[in-house]
N, C-alpha and C positions, 0 to 999 in steps of 0.2 A: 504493500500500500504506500507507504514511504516512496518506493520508486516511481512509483504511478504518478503520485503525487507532486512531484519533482519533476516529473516529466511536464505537465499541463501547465506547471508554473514559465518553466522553459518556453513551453508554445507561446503564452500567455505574451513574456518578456516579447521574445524574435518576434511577434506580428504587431505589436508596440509602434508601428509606424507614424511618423507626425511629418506634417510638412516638412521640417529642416531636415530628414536623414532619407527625400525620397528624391531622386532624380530622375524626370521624365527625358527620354533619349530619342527623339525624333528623330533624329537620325541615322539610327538605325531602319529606319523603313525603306528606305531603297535597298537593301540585303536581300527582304524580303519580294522588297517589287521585282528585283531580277528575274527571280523564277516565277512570278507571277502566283505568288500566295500570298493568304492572308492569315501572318502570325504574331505572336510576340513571344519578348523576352526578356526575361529578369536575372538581374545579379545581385548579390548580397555581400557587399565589401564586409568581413569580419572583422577586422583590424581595424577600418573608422565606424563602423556600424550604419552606412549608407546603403541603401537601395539605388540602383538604376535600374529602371522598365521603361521599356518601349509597349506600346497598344495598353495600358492601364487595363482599359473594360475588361480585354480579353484576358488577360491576365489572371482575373478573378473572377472566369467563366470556366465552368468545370464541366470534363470530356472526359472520355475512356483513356486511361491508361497506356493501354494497349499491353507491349514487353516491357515496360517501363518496369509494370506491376514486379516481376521477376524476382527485381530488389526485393519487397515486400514480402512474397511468396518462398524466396531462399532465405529469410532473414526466420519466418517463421519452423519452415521444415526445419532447422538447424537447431534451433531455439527447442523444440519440440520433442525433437531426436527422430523424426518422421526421415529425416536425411541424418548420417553422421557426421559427416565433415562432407569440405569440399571435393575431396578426390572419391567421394562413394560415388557408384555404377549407377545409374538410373536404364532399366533395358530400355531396350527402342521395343516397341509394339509391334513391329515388323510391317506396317503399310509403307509402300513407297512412297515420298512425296519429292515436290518439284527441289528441294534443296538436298543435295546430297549426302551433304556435312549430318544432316538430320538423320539421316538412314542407317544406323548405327546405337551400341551402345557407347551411352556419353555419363563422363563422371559430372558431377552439379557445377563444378569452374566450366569445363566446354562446356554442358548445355546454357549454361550462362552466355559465355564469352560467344556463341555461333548464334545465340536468342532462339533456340529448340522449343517449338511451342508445344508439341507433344510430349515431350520428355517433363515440361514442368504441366502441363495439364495433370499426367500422372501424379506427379506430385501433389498436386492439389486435393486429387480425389484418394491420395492416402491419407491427408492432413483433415479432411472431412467437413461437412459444412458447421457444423456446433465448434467445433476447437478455429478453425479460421475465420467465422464471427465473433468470436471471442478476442480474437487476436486484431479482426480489422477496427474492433469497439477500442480494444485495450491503445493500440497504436494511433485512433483517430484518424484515419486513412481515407480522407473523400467524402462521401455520403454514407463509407460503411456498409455499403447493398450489394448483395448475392446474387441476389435473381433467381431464377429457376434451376440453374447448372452451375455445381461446384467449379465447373474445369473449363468455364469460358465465361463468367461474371467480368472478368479484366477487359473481355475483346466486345463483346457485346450490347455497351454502352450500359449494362445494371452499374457496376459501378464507377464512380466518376470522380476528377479530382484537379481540382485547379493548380494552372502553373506557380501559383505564388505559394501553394501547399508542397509543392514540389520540393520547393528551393527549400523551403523548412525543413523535409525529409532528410535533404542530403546534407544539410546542416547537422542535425542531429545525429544520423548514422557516422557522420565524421569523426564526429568529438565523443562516439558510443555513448550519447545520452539517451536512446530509447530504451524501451521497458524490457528487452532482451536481454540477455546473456553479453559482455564484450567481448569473447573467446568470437559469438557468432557475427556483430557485428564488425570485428575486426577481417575475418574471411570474406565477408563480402563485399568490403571496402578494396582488400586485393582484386577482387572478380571484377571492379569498376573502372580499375586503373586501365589507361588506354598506350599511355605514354608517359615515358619516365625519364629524366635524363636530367643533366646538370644545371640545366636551366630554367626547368619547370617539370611538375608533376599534372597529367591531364586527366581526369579520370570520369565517365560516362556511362549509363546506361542509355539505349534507344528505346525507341517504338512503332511503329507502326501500326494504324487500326484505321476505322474507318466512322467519320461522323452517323450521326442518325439519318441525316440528308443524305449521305451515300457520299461524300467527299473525302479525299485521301487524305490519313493525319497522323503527324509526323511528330514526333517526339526526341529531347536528346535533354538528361538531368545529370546532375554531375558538379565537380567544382575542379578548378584550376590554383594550383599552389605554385607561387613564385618568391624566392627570397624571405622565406617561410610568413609568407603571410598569403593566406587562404579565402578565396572566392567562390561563391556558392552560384549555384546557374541552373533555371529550364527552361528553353523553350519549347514552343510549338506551333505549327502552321498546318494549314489546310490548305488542298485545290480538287478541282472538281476534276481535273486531268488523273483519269487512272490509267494512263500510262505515264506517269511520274516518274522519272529514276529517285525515288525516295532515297536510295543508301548514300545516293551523290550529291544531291539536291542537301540533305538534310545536314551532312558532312560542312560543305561548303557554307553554309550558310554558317554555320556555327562558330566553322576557323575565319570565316571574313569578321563577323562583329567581335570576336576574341582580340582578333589583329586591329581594328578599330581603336579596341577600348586600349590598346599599347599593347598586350599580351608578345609573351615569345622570345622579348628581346632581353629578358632579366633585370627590367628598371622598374616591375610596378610593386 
């Protein structure tokens, strides 16, 4: 209870926002006008406790998750002992599908790290719907809604979760302030790192899902560590183009507003 309780104070503090520590970034919308979406994006300077977002509204307009959820869903299996560590086997179901890398038995870091959606579906439906309400209650996670099916609530719009909850999420798993275990949330802060090197630490989860409208949407949460001071980040964008190269589109977008905001160069 203690924990718990420590935790909601934490939320409580980080959404604390007031006019002085919130930066509207308009400038950033031509990143997004390139590819001809409509998204935004937040960061969460740690070190002066400033916000910068671009699209506000959207910001604090809540969508499916998509593989985002992933984070959420390995944080629980671990925590739970439904998975045991990272390097346990999750089988493949044996149906073919269009990603290769998927068609396989995958320990929890690659089905992480390739975003295996069958492999954590399984997961889900060992974790069960009573212990992962429990858990999406206890973490405060979106609106908290299941839906009809344990093992696509993420993908199928029940539940939903705003980009500005985001940035709080990956705040908190950083600094293992959630109501978990830090053994668990320390592995799966490895599972996020994307790049790592002397200049900067970059570390992401994506998504991919699809609005209620039938629009493609696109997901990247995460934070950027330079000169040990740490940056919390998520966006997202939509387009009605489903032939999207999401994994490129989504990419790029994310390393131009980084490289905007100075990132890369080991000055910020």
């Amino acid at each position: 209870m203690i924990r718990i309780t420590a935790f909601l104070i934490s939320t409580l503090v980080f959404f604390s926002c007031t006019i002085n520590n919130v930066k509207q970034e308009d400038d950033l919308k031509k990143y997004f006008d390139e590819f001809n979406v409509d998204g935004t994006f937040a960061m969460y300077d740690n070190s002066r406790g400033q916000h910068t977002i671009y699209n506000l509204k959207r910001d604090t307009t809540a969508y499916s998750p998509a593989s985002t959820f992933k984070i959420v869903n390995a944080l629980i299996a671990l925590h739970t002992g439904r998975v045991t560590s990272d390097s346990s086997v999750i089988k493949w179901d044996g149906v073919v599908r269009a990603r290769p890398e998927w068609n396989q038995d995958l320990s929890l870091y690659h089905a992480f790290r390739v975003s295996a959606v069958p492999h954590f579906q399984s997961i889900a439906r060992s974790i069960g719907r009573d212990t992962m309400q429990k858990w999406l209650d206890s973490l405060r996670y979106g609106n908290m809604k299941i839906g009809p099916r344990i093992d696509s609530f993420w993908l199928d719009n029940s539940l939903k979760v705003s980009n500005d909850a985001q940035v709080w999420l990956a705040k908190l798993l950083y600094f293992k302030q959630l109501p978990v275990r830090q053994s668990v949330q320390e592995e799966v802060k490895k599972m996020m790192i994307q790049e790592n090197n002397t200049v900067y630490q970059l570390a992401y989860k994506t998504g991919w899902g699809q609005t209620p409208e039938g629009n493609e949407l696109g997901w990247v949460v995460g934070w950027i560590e330079e000169n040990r001071h740490v940056y919390f980040f998520s966006m997202n964008f939509e387009s009605p183009d489903h032939q999207i190269d999401m994994v490129t589109v989504r990419k790029k977008i994310l390393m131009k507003i980084l490289t905007h905001i100075g990132f890369f160069q080991g000055k910020m």
